[in-house]
N, C-alpha and C positions, 0 to 999 in steps of 0.2 A: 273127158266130160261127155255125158249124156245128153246131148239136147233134140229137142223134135225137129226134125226133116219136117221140108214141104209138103210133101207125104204125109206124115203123120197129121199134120193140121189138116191135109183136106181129108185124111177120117175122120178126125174129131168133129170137123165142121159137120160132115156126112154124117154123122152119129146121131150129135144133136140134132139136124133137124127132120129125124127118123123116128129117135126114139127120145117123147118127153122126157120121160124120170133122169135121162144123163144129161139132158139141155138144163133139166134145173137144178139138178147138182152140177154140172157146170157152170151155172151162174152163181151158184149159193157156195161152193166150197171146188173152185177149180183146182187145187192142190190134189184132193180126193179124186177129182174124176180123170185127172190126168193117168195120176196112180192104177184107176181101174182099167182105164184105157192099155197101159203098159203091161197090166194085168194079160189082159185080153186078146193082145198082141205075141204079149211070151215076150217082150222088152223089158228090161231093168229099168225103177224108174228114171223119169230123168230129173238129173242135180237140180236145171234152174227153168222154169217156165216164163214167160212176159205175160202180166195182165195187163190189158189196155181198159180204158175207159171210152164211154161211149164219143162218137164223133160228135168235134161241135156244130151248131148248126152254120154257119158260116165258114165251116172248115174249107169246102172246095172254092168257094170265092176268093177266100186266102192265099190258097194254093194258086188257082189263077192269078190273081193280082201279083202273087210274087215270079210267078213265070211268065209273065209279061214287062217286067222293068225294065229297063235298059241297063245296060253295066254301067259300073262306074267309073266316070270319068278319068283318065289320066292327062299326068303332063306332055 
């Protein structure tokens, strides 16, 4: 399976915020921009990408509050 390296995410990331017209097809049809990205590279594309949605706004509060609990109790 084909999938993007850490690498290839900090070009993409580095692309988009270089060059608008990939940032907004990046946002508008990331399927497409991956592929041009692979393109661009001389990579095959890759099988499976992850799109994420944006962060919630209380996301790191969460996160803290859950890395702050204490374990739970045993017998």
């Amino acid at each position: 399976m084909n999938t993007p390296t850490s690498d290839d995410w900090g070009k993409v990331h580095a692309k988009a915020w270089q060059d608008p017209e990939f940032k907004a097809l990046l946002e508008s049809n990331p399927r497409e921009a991956m592929d041009a990205y692979c393109e661009e590279q001389g990579k095959p594309p890759f099988d499976k990408i992850v799109l994420l949605g944006g962060k919630p706004d209380d996301a790191l509060d969460h996160l803290l509050h859950e890395a702050h609990q204490a374990p739970p109790a045993c017998c």
